[in-house]
C-alpha positions in Angstrom: 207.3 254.9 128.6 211.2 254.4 127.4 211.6 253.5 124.4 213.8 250.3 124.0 216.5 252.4 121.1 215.6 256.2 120.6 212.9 256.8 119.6 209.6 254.8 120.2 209.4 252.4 117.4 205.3 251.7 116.4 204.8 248.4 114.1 201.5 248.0 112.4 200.6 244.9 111.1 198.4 244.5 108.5 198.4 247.4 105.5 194.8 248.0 104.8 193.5 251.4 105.1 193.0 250.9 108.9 196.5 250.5 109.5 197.4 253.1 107.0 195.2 255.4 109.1 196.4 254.7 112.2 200.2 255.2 110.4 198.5 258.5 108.9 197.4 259.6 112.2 200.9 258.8 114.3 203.1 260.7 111.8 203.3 263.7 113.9 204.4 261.8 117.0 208.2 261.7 117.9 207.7 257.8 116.7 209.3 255.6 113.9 206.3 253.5 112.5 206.8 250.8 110.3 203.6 248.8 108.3 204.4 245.6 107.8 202.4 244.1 105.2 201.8 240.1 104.7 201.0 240.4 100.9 202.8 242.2 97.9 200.4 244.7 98.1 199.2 247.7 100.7 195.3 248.4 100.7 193.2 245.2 101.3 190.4 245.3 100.1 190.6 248.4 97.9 192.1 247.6 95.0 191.5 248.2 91.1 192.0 246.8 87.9 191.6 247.7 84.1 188.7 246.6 82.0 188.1 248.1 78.8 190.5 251.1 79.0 188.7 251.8 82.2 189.9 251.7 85.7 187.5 250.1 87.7 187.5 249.5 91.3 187.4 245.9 92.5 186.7 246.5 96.3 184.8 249.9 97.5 183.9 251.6 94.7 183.0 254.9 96.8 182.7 256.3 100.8 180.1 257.9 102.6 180.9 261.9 102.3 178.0 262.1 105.5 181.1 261.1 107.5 184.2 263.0 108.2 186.6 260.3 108.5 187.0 259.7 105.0 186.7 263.2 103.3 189.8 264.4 105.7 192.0 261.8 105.2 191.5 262.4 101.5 191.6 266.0 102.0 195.2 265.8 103.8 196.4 263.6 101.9 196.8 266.1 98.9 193.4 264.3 97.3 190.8 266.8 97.8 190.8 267.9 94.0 190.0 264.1 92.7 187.4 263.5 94.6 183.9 262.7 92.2 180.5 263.0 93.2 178.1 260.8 91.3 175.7 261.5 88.1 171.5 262.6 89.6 170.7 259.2 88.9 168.4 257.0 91.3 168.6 253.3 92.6 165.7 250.4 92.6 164.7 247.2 94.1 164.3 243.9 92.4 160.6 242.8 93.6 157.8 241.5 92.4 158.8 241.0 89.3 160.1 244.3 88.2 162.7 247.5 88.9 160.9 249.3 91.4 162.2 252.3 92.3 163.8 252.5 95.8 162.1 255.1 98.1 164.3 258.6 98.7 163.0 259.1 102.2 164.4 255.8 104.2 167.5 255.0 106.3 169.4 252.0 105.4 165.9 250.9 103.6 163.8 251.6 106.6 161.0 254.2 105.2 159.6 257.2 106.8 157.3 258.5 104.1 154.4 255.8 103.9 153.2 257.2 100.8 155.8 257.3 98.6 156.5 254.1 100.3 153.1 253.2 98.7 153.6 254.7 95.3 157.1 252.9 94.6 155.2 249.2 94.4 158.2 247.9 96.6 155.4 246.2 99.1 151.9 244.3 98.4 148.4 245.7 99.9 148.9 243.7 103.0 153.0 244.9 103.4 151.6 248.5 103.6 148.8 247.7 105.8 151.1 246.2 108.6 153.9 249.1 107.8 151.0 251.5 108.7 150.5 250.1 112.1 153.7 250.9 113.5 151.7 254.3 114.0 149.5 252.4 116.3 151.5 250.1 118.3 153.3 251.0 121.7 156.7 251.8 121.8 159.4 249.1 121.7 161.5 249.0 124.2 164.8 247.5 124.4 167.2 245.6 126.6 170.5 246.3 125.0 171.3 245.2 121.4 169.2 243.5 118.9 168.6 242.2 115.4 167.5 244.4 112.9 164.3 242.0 111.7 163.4 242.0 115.1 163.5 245.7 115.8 162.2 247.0 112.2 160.1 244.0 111.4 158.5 244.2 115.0 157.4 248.0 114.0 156.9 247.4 110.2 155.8 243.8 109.4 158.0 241.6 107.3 157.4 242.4 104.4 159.6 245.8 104.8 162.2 244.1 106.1 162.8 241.6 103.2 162.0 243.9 100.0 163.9 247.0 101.6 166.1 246.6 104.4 167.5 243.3 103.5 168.1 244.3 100.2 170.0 247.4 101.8 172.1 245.7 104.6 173.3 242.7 101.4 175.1 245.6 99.7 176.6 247.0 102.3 177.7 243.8 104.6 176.2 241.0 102.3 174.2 239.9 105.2 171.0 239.4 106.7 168.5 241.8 108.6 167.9 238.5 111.2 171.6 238.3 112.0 173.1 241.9 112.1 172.9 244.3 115.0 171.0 247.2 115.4 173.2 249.7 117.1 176.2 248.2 114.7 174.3 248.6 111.7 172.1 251.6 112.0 173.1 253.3 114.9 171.5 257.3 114.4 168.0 255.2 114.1 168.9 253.0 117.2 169.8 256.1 119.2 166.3 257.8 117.8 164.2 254.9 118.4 164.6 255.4 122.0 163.6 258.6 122.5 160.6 258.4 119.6 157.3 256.6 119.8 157.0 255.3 116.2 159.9 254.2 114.1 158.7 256.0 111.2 159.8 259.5 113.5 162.7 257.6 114.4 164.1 257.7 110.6 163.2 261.2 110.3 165.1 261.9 113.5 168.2 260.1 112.0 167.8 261.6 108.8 168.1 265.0 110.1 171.2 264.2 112.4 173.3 262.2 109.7 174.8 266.0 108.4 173.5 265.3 105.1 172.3 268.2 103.7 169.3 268.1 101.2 170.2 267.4 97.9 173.9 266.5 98.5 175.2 263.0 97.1 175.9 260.6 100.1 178.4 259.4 98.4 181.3 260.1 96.8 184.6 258.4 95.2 188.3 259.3 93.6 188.9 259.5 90.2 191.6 256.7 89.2 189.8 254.4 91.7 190.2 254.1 95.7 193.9 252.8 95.5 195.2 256.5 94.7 193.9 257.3 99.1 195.5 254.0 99.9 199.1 255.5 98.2 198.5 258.4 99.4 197.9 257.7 102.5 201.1 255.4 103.1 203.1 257.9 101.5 202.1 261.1 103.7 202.2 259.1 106.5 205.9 259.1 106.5 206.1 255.1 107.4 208.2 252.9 106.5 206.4 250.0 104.5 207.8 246.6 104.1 205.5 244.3 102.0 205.8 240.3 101.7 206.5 239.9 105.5 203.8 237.8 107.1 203.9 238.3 111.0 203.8 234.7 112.7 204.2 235.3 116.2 203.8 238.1 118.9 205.5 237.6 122.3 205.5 239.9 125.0 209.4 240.9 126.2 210.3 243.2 129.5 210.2 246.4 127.4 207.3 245.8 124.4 206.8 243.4 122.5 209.0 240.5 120.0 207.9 239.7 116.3 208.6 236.3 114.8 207.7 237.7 111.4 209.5 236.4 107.4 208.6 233.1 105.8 208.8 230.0 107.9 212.0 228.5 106.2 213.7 231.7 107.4 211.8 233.6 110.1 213.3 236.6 111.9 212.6 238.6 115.0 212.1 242.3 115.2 212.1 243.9 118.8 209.6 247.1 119.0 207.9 249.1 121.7 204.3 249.1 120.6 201.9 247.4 118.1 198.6 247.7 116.3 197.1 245.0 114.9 195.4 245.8 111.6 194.4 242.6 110.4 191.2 240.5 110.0 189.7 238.6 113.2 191.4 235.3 112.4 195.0 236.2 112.0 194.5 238.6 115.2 192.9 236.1 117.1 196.2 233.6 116.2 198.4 236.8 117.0 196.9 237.6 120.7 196.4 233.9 121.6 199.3 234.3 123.9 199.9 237.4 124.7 195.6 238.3 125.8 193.5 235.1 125.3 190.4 236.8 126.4 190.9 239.3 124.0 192.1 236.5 121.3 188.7 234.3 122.5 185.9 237.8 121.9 188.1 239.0 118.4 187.9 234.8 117.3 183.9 234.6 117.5 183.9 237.6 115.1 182.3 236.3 111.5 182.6 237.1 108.2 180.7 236.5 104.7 182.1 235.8 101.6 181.3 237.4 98.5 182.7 238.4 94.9 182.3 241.0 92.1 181.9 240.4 88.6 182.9 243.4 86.2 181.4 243.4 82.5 182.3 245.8 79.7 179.6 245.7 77.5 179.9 247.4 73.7 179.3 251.3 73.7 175.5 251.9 73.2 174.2 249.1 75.3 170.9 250.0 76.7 170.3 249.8 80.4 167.7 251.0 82.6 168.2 254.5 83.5 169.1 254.1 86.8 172.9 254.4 88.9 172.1 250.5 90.1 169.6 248.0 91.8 169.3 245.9 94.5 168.0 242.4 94.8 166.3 241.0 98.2 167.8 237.4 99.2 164.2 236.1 98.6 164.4 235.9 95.4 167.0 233.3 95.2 169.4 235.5 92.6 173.2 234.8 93.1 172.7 238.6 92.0 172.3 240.8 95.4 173.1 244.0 93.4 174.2 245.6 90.2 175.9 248.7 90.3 176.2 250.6 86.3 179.5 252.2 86.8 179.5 254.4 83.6 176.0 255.7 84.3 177.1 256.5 88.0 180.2 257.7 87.6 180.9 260.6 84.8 184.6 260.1 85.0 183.9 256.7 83.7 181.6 257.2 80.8 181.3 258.8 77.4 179.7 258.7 74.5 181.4 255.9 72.5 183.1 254.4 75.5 182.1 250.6 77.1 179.3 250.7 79.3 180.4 249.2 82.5 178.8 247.0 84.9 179.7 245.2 88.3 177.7 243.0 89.8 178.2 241.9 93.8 177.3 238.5 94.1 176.8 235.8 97.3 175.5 236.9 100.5 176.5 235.5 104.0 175.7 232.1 104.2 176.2 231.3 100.7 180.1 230.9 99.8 178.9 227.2 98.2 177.6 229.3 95.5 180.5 231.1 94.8 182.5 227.7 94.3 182.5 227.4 90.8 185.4 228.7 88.8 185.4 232.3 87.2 184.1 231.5 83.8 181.1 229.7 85.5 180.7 232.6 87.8 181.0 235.5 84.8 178.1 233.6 83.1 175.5 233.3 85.9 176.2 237.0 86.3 175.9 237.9 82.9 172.3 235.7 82.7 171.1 236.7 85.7 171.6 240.7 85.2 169.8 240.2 81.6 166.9 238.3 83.5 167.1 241.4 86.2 167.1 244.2 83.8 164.2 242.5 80.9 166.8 242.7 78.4 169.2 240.2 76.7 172.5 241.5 77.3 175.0 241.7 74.8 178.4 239.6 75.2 180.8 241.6 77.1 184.0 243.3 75.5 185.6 242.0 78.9 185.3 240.9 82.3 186.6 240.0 85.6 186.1 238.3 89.1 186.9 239.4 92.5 186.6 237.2 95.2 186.7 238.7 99.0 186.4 234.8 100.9 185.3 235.7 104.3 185.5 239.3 103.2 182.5 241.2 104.9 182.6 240.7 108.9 179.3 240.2 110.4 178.2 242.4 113.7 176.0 240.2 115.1 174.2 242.0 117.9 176.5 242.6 121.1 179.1 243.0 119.4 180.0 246.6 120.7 180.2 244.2 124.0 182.4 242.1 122.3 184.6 244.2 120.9 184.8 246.3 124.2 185.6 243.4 126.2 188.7 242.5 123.3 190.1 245.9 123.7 189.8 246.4 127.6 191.4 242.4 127.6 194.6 243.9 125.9 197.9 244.2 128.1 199.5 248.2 127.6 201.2 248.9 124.2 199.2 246.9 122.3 196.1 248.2 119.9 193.4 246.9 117.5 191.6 248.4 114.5 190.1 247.2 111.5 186.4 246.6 109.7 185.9 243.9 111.9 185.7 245.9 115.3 184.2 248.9 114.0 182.4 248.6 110.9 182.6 248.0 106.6 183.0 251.1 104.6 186.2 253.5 104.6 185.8 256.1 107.0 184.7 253.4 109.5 188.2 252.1 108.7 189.4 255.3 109.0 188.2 256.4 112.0 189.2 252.4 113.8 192.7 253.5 112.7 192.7 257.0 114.1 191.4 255.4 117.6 194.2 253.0 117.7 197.0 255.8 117.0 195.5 258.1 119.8 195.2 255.1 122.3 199.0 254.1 121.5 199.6 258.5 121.8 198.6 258.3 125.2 200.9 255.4 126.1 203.7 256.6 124.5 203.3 259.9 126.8 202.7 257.8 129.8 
């Protein structure tokens, strides 16, 4: 294409790590790019904040290391040395009454060892009896997506699916097995459940293609908190950033594309040749009303979940279970989904004499009522609630905060690969999409979505 002054001139909207990525991943390109930023502040949802002398992570806390997305982008960015693996410590489930521990050998809380699965207490007699009979059943076929309950809770009874895998799914996308999409969600087990007869193999299939190597941590976070990639990020990627400047309007002109972008008493226009739109479903949908409704109509039905954090500094010496964290299955009616104990977890964060840190994720889809109350309120359901959780009566905390992400976790229904396929192909030339709500929570998801919009715009630009 020609550009419409010199060269090409990229403008990203929306300065969350997707569109940093996709900045990250254009630098090389004979391109100007510019992030333009609604808020005061680049990185979305990661962001930290000091409690205690500590800083503490109010958004992702960590990122898978079993994907590559994530690791290089911290690796290029001049990171590589502060990255921090976490402390041998195990998680457990909330369940019939106690801290159970959660099995090692399961995929996103599907198991594959039915005797440990035994041994852990998660299920009652009659859970492991109708687990056990997925190695007698037929195999399950499929006609294109579905939800997880029905796939894992047609092979493994229900129990499974509401002491482990919705437990699982809550902390990763705060929603529910009955709702969420199989191929989204888990796809190495969707891929391996069509090709094995009992779902049980399936998970050791997965397992043994998600390039985790025995032993290694799955995850793995920055020292300093998740905010040091999203600097580093914006600043190797050579953009220029401009913060504060809410995009309002997106018009299509003969040669790209017209931004009505500023405040509304005083908007401006900016002229550029292509665009990526970085930005949450809503706002995109509103951006491509009129420029690609069917795209604007498939991005609009996309959903999202609310939920918050609560972060508690309890006095040095408090005594918690000796565990990295626990989950909690929706069934049991906690505000509580799960607990994460940060100075336990993390080394960087601990020491002897030092505040023992805790952060609970509260609220699950379906449930933003129950975040309504204000922060004080909040703080002290989470504080009761974790005490009643662990058996213990926690002291008062040293400090605290909230963190509330409204309509912060999108929800992948199933189809929504066809959904999100049908925005994309609906889009006119020039014009791109990336983001957690096309291609999934977590940050090399976010990563990788940015790194497919800046190769998709790479290939225009050469056209």
């Amino acid at each position: 294409m020609e550009p419409t002054n010199g060269r090409p001139h990229v403008v990203i909207v929306g300065g969350g790590i997707s569109g940093l990525a996709a900045a990250f991943f254009l630098r090389d390109e004979a391109v100007r790019v510019t992030v333009l930023e609604g808020s005061p502040r680049l990185g979305g949802k990661l962001s930290v904040s000091e409690i205690a002398g500590a800083v503490v992570d109010e958004g992702a806390e960590a990122l898978l290391v079993t994907r590559p997305e994530g690791t290089a982008l911290i690796a290029e960015a001049g990171l590589a040395d502060q990255r921090t693996n976490p402390g041998p410590t195990s998680s457990a489930i909330w369940t019939l009454g106690a801290l159970r521990p959660l099995p090692r050998r399961q995929f996103m809380g599907v198991p594959s060892d039915l005797a440990e699965l035994a041994k852990s207490g998660v299920l009652t007699g009659h859970g492991l009896a109708r687990a056990r009979q997925d190695l007698e059943l037929p195999a399950t076929g499929r006609d294109g997506d579905v939800s997880v309950a029905g796939y894992v809770g047609g092979r493994l009874g229900p129990e499974v699916v509401d002491r482990l895998v919705d437990p699982l799914l809550g902390g990763v996308y705060a929603g529910r097995a009955e709702r969420l999409s199989l191929e989204v969600t888990m796809p190495q087990l969707a891929r391996a459940a069509r090709v094995e007869h009992t779902l049980r193999a399936a998970v050791r299939a997965a397992q043994a293609g998600s390039g985790r190597a025995p032993g290694r941590p799955v995850f793995g976070a920055i020292d300093g908190g998740m905010t040091r990639l999203v600097a580093a990020a914006a600043t190797a990627s050579g953009a220029r950033i401009s913060l504060g400047l809410p995009v309002r309007e997106l018009a299509r002109t003969r040669d790209g594309w017209r931004l009505l972008l500023g405040p509304a008493p005083a908007p401006r226009t900016e002229d550029v040749d292509v665009v990526v739109l970085a930005v949450p479903a809503k706002p995109a949908a509103r951006l491509l009303a009129g420029v690609a409704p069917e795209a604007a109509e498939a991005v609009a039905a996309l959903d999202y979940a609310s939920v918050a954090l609560a972060g508690l500094a309890l006095p040095p010496g408090t005594e918690l279970p000796g565990l990295s964290g626990f989950l909690v299955p929706p069934s049991e009616g906690t505000l509580v989904k799960a607990a994460t104990f940060l100075t336990r977890k993390w080394a960087h964060l601990g020491g002897d004499g030092r505040p023992v840190i805790v952060r609970a994720s509260l609220g699950r889809a379906g449930e933003a009522r129950r975040l309504q109350v204000d922060d004080a309120a909040l703080l002290e359901r989470a504080h009761r609630e974790l005490g009643e959780l662990i058996g213990e009566r926690l002291p008062t905390p040293l400090a605290s905060w909230v963190q509330r992400w409204g309509g912060g976790l999108p929800q992948y229904a199933p189809g929504h690969r066809d959904r999100v396929a049908l925005a994309r192909a609906a889009l006119p030339e020039g014009l791109a999409l990336a983001g957690a709500a096309l291609d999934g929570v977590g940050i090399p998801a976010c990563v990788g979505s940015g790194e497919l919009a800046a190769d998709d715009l790479s290939k225009f630009l050469e056209d």
